[in-house]
N, C-alpha and C positions, 0 to 999 in steps of 0.2 A: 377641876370645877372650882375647887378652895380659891383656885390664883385669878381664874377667870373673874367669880365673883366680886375680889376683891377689885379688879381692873378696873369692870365695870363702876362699882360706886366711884374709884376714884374721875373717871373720865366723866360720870354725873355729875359730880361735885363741881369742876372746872367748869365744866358747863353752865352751872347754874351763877360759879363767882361772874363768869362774862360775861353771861347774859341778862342779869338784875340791874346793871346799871341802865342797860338798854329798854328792857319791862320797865324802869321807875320812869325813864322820859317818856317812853311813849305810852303810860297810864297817866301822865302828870297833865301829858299833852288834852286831856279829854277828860280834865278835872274840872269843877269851878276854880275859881280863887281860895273859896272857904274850905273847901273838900282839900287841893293840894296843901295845904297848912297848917290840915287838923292832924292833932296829936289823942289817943295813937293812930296812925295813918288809917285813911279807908279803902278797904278791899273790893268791896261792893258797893256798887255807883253806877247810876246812870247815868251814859257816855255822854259827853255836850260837847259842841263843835267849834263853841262860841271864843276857842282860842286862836284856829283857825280863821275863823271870820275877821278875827280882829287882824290876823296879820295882813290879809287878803285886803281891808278895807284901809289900815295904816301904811302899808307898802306897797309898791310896786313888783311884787312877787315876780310877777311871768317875765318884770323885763331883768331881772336878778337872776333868774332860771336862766336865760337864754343866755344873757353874759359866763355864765357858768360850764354851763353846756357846752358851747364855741369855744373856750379858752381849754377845757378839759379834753376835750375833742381834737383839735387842733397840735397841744402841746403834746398827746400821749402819740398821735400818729407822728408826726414832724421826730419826734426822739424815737420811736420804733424805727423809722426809717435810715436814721441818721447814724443810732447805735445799733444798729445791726450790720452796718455796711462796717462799722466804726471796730465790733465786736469781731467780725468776719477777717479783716486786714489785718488786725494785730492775732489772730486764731493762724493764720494761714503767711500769708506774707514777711519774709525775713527782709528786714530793713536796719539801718544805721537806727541804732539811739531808739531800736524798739524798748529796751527797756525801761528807758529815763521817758517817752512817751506813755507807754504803760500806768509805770510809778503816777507822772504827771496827772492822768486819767484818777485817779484812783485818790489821790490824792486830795484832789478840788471835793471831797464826796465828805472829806473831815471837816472842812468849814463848818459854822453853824450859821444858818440863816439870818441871822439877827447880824451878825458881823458885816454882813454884802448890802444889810439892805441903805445904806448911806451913799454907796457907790453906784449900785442900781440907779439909785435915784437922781442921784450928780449927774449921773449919763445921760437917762431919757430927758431930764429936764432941758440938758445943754441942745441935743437933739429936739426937742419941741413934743417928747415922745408921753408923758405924766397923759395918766387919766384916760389911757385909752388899751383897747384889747389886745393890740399888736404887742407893746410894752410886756404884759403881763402875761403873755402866749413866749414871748421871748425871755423870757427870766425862770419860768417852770420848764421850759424844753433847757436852758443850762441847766438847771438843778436836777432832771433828770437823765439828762443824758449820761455822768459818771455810773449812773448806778444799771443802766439798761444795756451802755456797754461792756461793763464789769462781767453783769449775766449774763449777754450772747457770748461772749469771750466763753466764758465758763463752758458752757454750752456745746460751741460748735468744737471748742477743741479738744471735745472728746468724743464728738465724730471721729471715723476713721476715715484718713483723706485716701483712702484706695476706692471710693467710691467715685470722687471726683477725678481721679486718673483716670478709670474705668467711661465718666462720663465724657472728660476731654479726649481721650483715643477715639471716642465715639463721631469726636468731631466739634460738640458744643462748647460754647466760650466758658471762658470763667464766669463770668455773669450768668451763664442758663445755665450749669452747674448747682452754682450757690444758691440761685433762682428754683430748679426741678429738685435738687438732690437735698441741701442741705437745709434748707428751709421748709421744707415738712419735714423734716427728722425732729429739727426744733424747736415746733411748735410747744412746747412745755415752757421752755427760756420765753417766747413769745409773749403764751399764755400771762404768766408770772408778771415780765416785764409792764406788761399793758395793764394788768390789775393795781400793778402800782404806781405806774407813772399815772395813770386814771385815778387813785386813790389820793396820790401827792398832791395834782393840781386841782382836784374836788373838793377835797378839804383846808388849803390851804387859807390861813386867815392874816398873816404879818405881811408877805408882799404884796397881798391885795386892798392890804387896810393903808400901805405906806404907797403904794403908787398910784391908786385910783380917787378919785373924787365924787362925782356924780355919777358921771356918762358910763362908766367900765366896774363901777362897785359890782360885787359877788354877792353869794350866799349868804358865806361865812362873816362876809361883814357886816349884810342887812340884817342878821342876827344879834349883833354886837347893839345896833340900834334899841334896842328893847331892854339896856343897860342904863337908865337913867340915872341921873343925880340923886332924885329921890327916892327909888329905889329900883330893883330888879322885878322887871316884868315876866314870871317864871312861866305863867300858860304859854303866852305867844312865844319867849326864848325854845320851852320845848317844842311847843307846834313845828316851829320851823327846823327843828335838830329833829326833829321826826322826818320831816318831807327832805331835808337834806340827805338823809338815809339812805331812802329808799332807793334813788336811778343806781346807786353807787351799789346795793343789795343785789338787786336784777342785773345788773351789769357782772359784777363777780358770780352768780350764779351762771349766766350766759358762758363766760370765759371757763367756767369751769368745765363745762361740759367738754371744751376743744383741750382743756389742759388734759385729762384722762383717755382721749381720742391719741391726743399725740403723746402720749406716753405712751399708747400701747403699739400705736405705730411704729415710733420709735425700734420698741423691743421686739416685733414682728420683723421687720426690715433690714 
C-alpha cells in the first residue's frame, strides 16, 4: 500500500506538469484581453468567446482546416501504405545490400528539418510545384516514411513466419498472407505508426510556412498570423492552438481504442 500510494502521487504529479500548459491555453483561450494579463492570474471568469470570433471573423478558418485535414489525411495513409509494404520486405525478404538499405532508411530519420527545407524548396519551385497541397502531402509522406518503416519492421519481425508458411501451404499468395495474417497481428505498429505520422503532418509549421503561400497555408501557419509587429495577439494565438488540438485529441482517442484491440489480438493469436 506504502509503494502503491507513493506511485500514485507520483503518476498525479506528471500529470498535472503535462497537462497545465494545456489548461493555461485553453482557459487563456476564453479570457478577455484584461483577464489573460492580470497578475495574479484569474481563476474564476466568465467564459467569452470573443477570441474565437475574432479568429473566425479575421481568417479564413474552415479553408485552413480543410487544407490541414487533406494534407494530414493523405500524407498518414499514402506513408501507412508505403511503410508497411516498405517495413514488411525488409521484415521478410532477404536481398543484396539489405543492410546498407536498412541503414539508408534509418538514417534519412537523423536529418533535421530545417536542413531540407532549401532543397525541398529548390525542387517544387523548379517543378512549378511552391504553394500547393500536392508539394506539402509530398515532403510529410518523406519525412514520415523513415520512421513508419523503421515500426512496421520492428513489428512484423517479431511475428513468427510459421504463420505465413502455414498460410502459403494453404494455397494463398504472399500478399493475402501479409494481407489476412500479418496485418491484423499488427495492428499496434499500425496503430502507433498512424498517430504519429497524423501527429507529424498536423502539427507541422517550417515546411508549411516555407512552401506555401496563399492557396495551401495550414493551421499552424494561420496561427503564426496573430504574431504582429506590434505585438502578440495571445486570445486569438490560443483560440486556434485550442481548435488545432482538438481533431488531433479525438483522433488519438479513436486509434487508441484499435491500438488495445490489436494488442490483445495479437497476444490471443
Amino acid at each position: 500500500m506504502y509503494k502503491n500510494k507513493w506511485a500514485y502521487t507520483y503518476v498525479v504529479v506528471c500529470l498535472l506538469l503535462f497537462l497545465f500548459p494545456i489548461f493555461w491555453v485553453m482557459t487563456t483561450s476564453i479570457k478577455t484581453t484584461t483577464q489573460a494579463f492580470q497578475i495574479p492570474p484569474v481563476w474564476f471568469f466568465k467564459p467569452s468567446i470573443e477570441n474565437y470570433t475574432q479568429v473566425f471573423k479575421t481568417q479564413p478558418f474552415i479553408y485552413y482546416f480543410l487544407n490541414s485535414l487533406i494534407v494530414t489525411v493523405l500524407s498518414t495513409v499514402f506513408s501507412l501504405i508505403i511503410g508497411t509494404l516498405a517495413g514488411y520486405s525488409l521484415a521478410r525478404m532477404k536481398m543484396k545490400g539489405q543492410k546498407l538499405v536498412s541503414f539508408t532508411v534509418f538514417f534519412t530519420k537523423m536529418f533535421p528539418p530545417i536542413v531540407l527545407v532549401v532543397p525541398f524548396f529548390a525542387l517544387f519551385r523548379q517543378f512549378g510545384g511552391t504553394d500547393t497541397l500536392f508539394s506539402l502531402t509530398l515532403s510529410y509522406i518523406a519525412f514520415n516514411l523513415p520512421f513508419v518503416t523503421w515500426l512496421m519492421w520492428g513489428f512484423l519481425k517479431e511475428l513468427p513466419e510459421s504463420l505465413e508458411e502455414a498460410a502459403l501451404i494453404d494455397g494463398t499468395s504472399r500478399f493475402g498472407a501479409m494481407w489476412r495474417i500479418m496485418l491484423p497481428l499488427a495492428k499496434p505498429g499500425l496503430a502507433v505508426s498512424a498517430i504519429f505520422a497524423a501527429m507529424n503532418s498536423w502539427n507541422e509549421f517550417l515546411f508549411a510556412l516555407s512552401l506555401t503561400g496563399q492557396h495551401a497555408k495550414t493551421l499552424p501557419v494561420m496561427a503564426a498570423n496573430f504574431v504582429t509587429q506590434d505585438a502578440i495577439l495571445w486570445g486569438p494565438v490560443t483560440a486556434t492552438g485550442t481548435m488545432l488540438m482538438i481533431p488531433m485529441f479525438v483522433f488519438t482517442l479513436l486509434v487508441q481504442k484499435h491500438l488495445v484491440k490489436g494488442l490483445s489480438m495479437g497476444a490471443v493469436k
